[in-house]
C-alpha positions as CSV (number, residue, x, y, z in Angstrom):
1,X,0.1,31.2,-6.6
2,X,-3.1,31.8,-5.0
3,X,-6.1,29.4,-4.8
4,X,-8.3,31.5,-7.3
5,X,-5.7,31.1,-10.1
6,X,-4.6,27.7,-9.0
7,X,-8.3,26.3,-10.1
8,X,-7.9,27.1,-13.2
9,X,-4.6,24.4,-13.4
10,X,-5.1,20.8,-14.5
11,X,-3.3,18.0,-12.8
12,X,-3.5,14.9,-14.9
13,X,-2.6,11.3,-12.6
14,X,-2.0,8.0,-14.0
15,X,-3.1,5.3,-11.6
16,X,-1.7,1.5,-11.7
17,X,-4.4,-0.9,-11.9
18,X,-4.1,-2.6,-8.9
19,X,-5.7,-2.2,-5.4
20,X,-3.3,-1.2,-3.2
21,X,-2.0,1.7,-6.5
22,X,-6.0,2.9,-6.9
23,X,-6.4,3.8,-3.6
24,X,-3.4,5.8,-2.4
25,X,-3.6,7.4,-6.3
26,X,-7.6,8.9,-5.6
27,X,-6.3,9.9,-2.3
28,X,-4.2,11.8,-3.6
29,X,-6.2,13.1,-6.5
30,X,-9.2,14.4,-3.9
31,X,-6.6,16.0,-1.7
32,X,-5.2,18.4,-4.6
33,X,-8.5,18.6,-5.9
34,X,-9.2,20.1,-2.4
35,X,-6.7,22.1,-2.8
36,X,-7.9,23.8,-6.1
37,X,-6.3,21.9,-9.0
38,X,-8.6,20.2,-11.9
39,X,-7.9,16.5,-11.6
40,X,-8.0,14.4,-15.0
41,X,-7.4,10.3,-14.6
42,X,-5.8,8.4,-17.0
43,X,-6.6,4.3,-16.7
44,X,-6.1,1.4,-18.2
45,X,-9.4,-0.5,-18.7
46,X,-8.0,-3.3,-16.5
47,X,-9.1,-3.1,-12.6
48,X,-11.1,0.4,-14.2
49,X,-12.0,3.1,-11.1
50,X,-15.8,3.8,-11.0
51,X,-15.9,6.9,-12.1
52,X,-19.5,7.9,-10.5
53,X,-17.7,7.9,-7.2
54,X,-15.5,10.5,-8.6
55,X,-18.0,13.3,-10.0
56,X,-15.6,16.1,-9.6
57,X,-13.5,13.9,-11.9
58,X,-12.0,13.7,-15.9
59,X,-11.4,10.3,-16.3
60,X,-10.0,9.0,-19.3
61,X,-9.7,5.2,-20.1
62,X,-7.3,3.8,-22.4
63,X,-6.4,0.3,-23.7
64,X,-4.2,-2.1,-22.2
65,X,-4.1,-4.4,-24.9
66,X,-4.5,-7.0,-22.3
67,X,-6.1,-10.3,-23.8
68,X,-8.8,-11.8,-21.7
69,X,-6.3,-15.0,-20.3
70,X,-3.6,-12.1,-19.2
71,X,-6.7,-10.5,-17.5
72,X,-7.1,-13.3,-15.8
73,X,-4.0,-14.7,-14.9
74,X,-2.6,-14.1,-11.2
75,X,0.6,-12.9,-12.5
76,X,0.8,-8.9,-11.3
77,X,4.2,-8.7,-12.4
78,X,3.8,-10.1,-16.2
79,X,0.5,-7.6,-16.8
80,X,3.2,-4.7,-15.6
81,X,5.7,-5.6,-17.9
82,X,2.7,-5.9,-20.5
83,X,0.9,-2.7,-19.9
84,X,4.2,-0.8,-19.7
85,X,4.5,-2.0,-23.2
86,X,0.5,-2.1,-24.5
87,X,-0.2,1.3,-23.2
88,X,2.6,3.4,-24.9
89,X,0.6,5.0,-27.4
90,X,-2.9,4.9,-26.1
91,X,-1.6,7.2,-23.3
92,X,0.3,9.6,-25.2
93,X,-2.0,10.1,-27.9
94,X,-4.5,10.5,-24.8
95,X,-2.0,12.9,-22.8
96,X,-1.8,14.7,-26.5
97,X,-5.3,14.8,-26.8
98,X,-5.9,16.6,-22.8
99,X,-2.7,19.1,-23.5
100,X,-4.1,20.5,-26.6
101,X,-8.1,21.1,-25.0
102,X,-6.7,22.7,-22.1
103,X,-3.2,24.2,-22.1
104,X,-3.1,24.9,-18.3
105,X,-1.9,21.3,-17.4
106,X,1.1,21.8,-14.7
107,X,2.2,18.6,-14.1
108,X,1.8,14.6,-14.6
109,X,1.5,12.4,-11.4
110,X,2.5,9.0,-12.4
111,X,2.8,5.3,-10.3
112,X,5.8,5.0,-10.0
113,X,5.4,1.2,-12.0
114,X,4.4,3.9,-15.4
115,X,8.1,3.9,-15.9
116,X,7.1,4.2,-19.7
117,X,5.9,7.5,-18.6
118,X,9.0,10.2,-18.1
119,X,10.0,9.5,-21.5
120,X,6.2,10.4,-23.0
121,X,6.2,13.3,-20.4
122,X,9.7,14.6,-21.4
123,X,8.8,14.6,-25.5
124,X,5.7,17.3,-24.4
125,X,8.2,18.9,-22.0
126,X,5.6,18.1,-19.1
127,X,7.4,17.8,-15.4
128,X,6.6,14.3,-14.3
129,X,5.9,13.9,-10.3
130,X,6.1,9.6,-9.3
131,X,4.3,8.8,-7.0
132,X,5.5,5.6,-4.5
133,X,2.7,3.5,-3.0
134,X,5.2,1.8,-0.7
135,X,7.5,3.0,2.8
136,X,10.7,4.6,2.2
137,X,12.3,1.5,3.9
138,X,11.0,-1.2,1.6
139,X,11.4,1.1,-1.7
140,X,15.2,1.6,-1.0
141,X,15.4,-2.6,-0.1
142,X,14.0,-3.1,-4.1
143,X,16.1,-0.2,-5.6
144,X,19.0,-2.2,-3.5
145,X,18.2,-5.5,-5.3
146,X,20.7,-5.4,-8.4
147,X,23.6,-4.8,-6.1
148,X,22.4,-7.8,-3.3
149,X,22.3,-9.6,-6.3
150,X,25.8,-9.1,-7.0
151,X,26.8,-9.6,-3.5
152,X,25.8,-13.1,-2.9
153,X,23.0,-12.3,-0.7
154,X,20.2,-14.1,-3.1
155,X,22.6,-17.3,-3.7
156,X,22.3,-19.8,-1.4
157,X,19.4,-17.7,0.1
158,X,18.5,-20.6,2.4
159,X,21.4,-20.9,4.1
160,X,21.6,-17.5,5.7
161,X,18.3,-16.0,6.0
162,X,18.6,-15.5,9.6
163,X,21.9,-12.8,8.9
164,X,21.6,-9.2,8.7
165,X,22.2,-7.4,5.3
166,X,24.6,-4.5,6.6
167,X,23.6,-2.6,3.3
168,X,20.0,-2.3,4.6
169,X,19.4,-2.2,8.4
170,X,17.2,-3.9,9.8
171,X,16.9,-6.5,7.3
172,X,17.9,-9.7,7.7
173,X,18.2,-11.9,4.8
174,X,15.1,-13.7,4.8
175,X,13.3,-10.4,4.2
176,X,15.0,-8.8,1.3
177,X,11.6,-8.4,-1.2
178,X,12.9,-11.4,-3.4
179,X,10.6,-12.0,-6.5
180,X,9.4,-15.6,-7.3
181,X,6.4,-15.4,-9.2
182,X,6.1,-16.9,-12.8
183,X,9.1,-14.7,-14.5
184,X,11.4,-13.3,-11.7
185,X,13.7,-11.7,-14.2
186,X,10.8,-9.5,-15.6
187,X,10.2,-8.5,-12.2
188,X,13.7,-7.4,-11.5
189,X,14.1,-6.2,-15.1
190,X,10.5,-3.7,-13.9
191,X,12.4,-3.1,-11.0
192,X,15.5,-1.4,-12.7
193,X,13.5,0.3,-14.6
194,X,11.2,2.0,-12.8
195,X,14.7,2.8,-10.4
196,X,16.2,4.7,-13.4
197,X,13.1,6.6,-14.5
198,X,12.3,7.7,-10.9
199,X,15.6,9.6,-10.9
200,X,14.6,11.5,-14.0
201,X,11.4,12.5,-12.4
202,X,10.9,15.9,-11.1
203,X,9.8,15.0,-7.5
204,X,8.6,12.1,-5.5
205,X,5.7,11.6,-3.1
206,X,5.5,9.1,-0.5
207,X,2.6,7.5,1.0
208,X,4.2,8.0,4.7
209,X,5.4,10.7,7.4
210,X,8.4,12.5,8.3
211,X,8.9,11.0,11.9
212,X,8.0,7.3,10.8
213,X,11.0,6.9,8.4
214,X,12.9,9.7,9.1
215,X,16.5,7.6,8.7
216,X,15.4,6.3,5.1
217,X,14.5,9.6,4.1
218,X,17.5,10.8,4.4
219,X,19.1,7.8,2.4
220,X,16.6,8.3,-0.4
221,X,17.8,12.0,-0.5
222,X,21.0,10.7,-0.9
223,X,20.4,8.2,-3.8
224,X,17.7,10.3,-5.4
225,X,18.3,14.3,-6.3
226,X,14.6,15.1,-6.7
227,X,12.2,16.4,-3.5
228,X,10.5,14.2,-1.7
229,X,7.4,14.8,0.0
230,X,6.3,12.2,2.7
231,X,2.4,12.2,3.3
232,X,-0.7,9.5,4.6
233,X,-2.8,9.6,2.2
234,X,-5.9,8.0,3.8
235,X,-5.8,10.4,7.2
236,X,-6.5,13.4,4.5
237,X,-9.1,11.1,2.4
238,X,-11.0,8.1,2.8
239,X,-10.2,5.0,0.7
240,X,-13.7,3.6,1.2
241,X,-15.1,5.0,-2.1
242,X,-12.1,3.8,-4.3
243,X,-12.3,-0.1,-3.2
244,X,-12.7,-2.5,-6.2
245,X,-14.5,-5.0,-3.9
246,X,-18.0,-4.8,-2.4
247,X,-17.3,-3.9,1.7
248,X,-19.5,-5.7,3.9
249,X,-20.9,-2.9,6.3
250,X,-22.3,-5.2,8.9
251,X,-19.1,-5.6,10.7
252,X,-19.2,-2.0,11.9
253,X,-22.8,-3.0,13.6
254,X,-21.3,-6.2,14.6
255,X,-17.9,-4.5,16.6
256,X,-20.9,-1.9,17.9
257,X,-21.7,-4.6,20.1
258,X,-18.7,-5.5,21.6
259,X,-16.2,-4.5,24.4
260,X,-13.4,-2.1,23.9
261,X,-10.5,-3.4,22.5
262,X,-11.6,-6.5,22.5
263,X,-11.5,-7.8,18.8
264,X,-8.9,-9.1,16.7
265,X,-9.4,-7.8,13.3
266,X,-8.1,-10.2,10.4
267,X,-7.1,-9.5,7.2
268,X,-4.8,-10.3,4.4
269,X,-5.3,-8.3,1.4
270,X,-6.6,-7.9,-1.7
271,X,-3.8,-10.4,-3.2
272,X,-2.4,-12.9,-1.0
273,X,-3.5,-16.2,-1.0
274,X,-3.0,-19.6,0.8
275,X,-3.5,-23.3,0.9
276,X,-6.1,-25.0,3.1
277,X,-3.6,-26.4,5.4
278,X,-2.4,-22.9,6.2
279,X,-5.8,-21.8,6.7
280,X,-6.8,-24.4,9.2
281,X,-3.9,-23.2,11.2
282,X,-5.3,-19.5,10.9
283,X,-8.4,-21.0,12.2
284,X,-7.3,-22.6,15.0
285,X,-4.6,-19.9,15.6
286,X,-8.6,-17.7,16.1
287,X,-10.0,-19.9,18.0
288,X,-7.3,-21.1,20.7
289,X,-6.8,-17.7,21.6
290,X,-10.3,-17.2,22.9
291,X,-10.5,-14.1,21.4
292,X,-13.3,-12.2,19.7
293,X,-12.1,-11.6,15.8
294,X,-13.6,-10.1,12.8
295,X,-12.0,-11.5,9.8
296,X,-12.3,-10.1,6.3
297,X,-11.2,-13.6,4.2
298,X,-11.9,-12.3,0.7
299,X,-13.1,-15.2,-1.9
300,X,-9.9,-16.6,-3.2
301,X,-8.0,-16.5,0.0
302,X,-7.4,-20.2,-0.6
303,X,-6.4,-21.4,-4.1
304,X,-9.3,-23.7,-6.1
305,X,-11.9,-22.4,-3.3
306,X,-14.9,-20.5,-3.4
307,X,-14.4,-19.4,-0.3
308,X,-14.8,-20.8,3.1
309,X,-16.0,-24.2,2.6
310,X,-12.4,-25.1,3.5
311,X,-13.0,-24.1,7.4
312,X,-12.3,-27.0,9.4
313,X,-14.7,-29.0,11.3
314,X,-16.0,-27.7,14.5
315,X,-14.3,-24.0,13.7
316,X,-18.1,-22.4,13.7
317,X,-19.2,-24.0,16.2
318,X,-16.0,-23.4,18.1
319,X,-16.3,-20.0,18.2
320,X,-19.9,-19.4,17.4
321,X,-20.7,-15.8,19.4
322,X,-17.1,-14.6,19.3
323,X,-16.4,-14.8,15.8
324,X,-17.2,-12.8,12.2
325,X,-16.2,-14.0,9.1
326,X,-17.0,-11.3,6.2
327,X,-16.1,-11.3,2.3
328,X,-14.5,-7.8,2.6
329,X,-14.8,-5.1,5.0
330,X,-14.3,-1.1,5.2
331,X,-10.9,-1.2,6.8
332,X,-10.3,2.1,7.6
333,X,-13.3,2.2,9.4
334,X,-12.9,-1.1,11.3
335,X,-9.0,0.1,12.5
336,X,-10.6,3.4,13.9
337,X,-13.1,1.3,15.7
338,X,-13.3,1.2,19.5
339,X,-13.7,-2.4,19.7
340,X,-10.6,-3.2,17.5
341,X,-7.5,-4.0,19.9
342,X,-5.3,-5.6,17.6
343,X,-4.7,-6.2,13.8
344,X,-3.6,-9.3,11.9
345,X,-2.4,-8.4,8.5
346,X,-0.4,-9.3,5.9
347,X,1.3,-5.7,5.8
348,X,0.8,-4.4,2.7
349,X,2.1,-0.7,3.1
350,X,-1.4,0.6,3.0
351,X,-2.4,-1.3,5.5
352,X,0.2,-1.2,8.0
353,X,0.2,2.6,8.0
354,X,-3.5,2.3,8.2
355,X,-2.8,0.7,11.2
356,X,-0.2,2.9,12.5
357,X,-2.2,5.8,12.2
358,X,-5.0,4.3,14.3
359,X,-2.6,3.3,16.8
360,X,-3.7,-0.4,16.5
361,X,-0.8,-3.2,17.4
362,X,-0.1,-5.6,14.8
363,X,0.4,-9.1,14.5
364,X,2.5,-9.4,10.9
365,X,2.6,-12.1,8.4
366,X,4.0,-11.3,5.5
367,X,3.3,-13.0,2.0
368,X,5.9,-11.6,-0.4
369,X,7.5,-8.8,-2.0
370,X,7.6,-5.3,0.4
371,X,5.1,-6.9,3.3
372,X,8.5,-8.5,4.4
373,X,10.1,-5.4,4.5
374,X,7.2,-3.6,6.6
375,X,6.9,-6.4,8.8
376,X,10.3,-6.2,10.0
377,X,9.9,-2.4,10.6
378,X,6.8,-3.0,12.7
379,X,8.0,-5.9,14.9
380,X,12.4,-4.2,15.1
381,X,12.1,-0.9,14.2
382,X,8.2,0.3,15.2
383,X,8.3,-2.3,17.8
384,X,4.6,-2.1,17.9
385,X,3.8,-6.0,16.2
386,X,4.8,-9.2,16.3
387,X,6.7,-10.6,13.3
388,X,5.0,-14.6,12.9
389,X,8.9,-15.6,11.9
390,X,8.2,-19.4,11.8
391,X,4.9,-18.6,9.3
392,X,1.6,-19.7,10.1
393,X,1.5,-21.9,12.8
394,X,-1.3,-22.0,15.4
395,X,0.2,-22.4,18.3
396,X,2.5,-19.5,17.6
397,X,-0.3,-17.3,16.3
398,X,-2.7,-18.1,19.3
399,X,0.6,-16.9,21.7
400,X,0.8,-13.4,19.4
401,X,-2.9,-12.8,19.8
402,X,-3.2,-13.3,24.0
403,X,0.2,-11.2,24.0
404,X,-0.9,-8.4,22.1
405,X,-4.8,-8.7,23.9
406,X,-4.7,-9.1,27.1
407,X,-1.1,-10.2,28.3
408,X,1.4,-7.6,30.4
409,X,4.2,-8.2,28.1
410,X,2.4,-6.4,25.5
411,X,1.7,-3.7,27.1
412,X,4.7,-2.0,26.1
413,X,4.0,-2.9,22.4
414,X,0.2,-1.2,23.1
415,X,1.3,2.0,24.4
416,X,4.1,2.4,21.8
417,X,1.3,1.8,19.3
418,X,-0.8,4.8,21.0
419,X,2.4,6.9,21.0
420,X,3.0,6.6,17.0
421,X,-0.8,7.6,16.0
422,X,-0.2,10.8,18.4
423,X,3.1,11.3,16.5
424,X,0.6,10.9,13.4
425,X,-1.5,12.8,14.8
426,X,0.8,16.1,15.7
427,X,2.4,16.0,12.1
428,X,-1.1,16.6,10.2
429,X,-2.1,19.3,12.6
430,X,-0.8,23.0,11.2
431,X,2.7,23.3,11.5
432,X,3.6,19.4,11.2
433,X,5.2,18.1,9.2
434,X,2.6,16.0,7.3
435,X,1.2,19.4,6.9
436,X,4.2,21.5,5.8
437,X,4.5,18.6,2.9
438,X,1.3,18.8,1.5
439,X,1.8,22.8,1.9
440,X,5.2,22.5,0.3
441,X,3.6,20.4,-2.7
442,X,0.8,22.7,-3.7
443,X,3.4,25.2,-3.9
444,X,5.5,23.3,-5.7
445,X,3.0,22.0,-8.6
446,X,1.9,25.6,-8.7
447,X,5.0,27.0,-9.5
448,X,5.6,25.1,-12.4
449,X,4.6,27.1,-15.3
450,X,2.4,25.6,-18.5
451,X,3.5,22.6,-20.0
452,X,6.3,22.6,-18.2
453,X,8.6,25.6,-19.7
């Protein structure tokens, strides 16, 4: 189909309301939009997109039947389970409502957490397209959980976190994405779900590339009968416009000023919090290495905080001159930045394949859920970060920091890190295979024909 046609086609996408789901999902969106489809949003009113940063837009809000104490609560998996369930007929009388003004719809593109979603897609014969914010790797270790369950590997967890799980190499034991928030068997219940649905849907798209994950490819292929297409999102659109939190631009002016790679940038996520004990170690961990750092602690990074107040004494005046400390900054940006010679993160898929693609080493400490997955790739697999094994400690993190800076025995890890973003680098350039997949997508949207039949 060519482009003239294809702008007269609707695409309409269904975000999940979280962060790390927006982003990747308004990626997306711009890039088809660029490549000639319409582009309608469905959202819930919870964690609601701005749409004024979208003008090229539909968006169409729906409720979430979420009450204001479930709004607030810091349980992500119970307001899955609950908007999975709440938003059932707002969003089909709302899909209903956008197939019958314009009846040139090809295709929904769905979060893979909508599992509520092929079954509403299949009733108006629509084709159904998930899309999977996470690696290969770390979506095959949850889609593996039911059957580590019945092998043992979660009972007596403790005992043997240090073995490998032969099911899933490289994992050891201590990093398969175990949940233990408030309701773990609504998590793993989501899980199964979402599993099941994927492998009705039509095709998959993958926040990743072909040469990164090649290996897990291949097992999803196996496991899962629909076409996959592997693509990085953010190297073919900025997130910076789709951030829920207010970015704090004077840390670009701030890493203007100072030497190349000579700045540890800090950040843990939009989620992941700690106690002040563990953030006095951060601190020190900063400070002992004698390193410049920009880090992006977001207000609630410590539980019953405000924010920083729980700095230890003499941490400012420590490293006073060397040191930023901003609310939130525009990460993308800061990764591309000369200054920036190694990132501390919490790897969240987004932002370890942020960091990837800038070629920045990593130093990796993983909170929950698939950052223990992705660290494990980066520090085993990758081999371009250190894995913080025995948690936040600052002696350890001060020893990761002069490694990855400025000692020879990361070296190795540095140039490997430089190699992968010109791997990244190659596969979006005509004729790559980042670029083949997005090619090989627009073809395969356009070439479903209306509503489906």
């Amino acid at each position: 189909m060519d482009s003239a046609h294809r702008k007269q086609c609707r695409l309409v996408l269904f975000p999940l309301p979280f962060q790390g789901h927006i982003n990747p999902m308004l990626q997306l969106a711009s890039i088809l939009h660029s490549r000639g489809f319409l582009i309608s949003i469905i959202h819930a009113r919870y964690n609601s997109p701005n749409p004024s940063k979208y003008p090229d837009f539909a968006f169409h809000p729906i409720s979430d039947g979420l009450s204001e104490s479930q709004d607030s609560a810091p349980d992500p998996v119970r307001i899955i389970k609950l908007i999975n369930i709440n938003c059932v007929d707002t969003f089909r009388e709302c899909l209903d409502r956008l197939l019958s003004e314009d009846d040139e719809v090809k295709c929904l593109i769905s979060d893979a957490n909508w599992y509520f979603t092929q079954s509403v897609a299949d009733s108006f014969k629509l084709p159904r397209i998930v899309m999977r914010t996470s690696s290969v790797g770390s979506f095959l270790a949850f889609a593996s959980l039911s059957l580590l369950r019945e092998k043992g590997y979660l009972s007596d967890r403790e005992s043997k976190m240090e073995e490998p799980v032969e099911e899933l190499p490289p994992l050891k034991v201590k990093d398969i994405p175990v949940i233990e928030m408030y309701n773990p068997e609504d998590a793993y219940k989501n899980i199964s779900k979402l599993v099941e649905e994927m492998k009705k849907a039509s095709a998959m798209i993958f926040n990743t590339f072909e040469e990164l994950e090649q290996p897990e490819i291949a097992r999803l292929h196996d496991q899962f009968p629909s076409p996959c297409f592997a693509i990085p999102f953010h190297k073919c659109f900025s997130a910076a416009s789709s951030s829920l939190l207010a970015q704090d631009r004077s840390s670009i002016s701030w890493l203007d000023k100072q030497p190349p790679k000579s700045v540890v940038y800090v950040s843990f996520g939009s989620v992941a919090a700690m106690d002040g004990e563990k953030l006095h170690e951060v601190a020190w961990g900063l400070a002992n290495s004698k390193q410049r750092f920009l880090w992006a602690a977001r207000p609630g990074i410590v539980r019953s905080s405000e924010w920083l107040e729980m700095l230890p004494n003499g941490f400012v005046e420590e490293t006073r001159g060397r040191g930023m400390i901003v609310k939130w900054a525009p990460q993308q940006e800061i990764l591309s930045h000369g200054a920036v010679g190694c990132f501390w993160t919490h790897n969240g898929w987004n932002s370890t394949l942020e960091g990837i693609c800038e070629g920045v080493p990593m130093i990796c400490s993983p909170f929950f859920g698939d950052q223990l997955v992705n660290a494990r790739y980066v520090s085993d697999v990758w081999r371009v970060g250190i894995n913080l094994e025995k948690g936040l400690e600052r002696g350890e993190i001060e020893c990761a920091i002069r490694k990855l800076m400025v000692e020879r025995d990361g070296e190795e890890m540095r140039k490997r890190a430089v190699a992968l973003k010109e791997t990244v680098d190659v596969g979006l350039k005509m004729g790559g295979s980042s670029y083949k997949a997005l090619h090989q997508l627009v073809h395969f949207i356009s070439s479903f024909g209306t509503l489906g039949i």
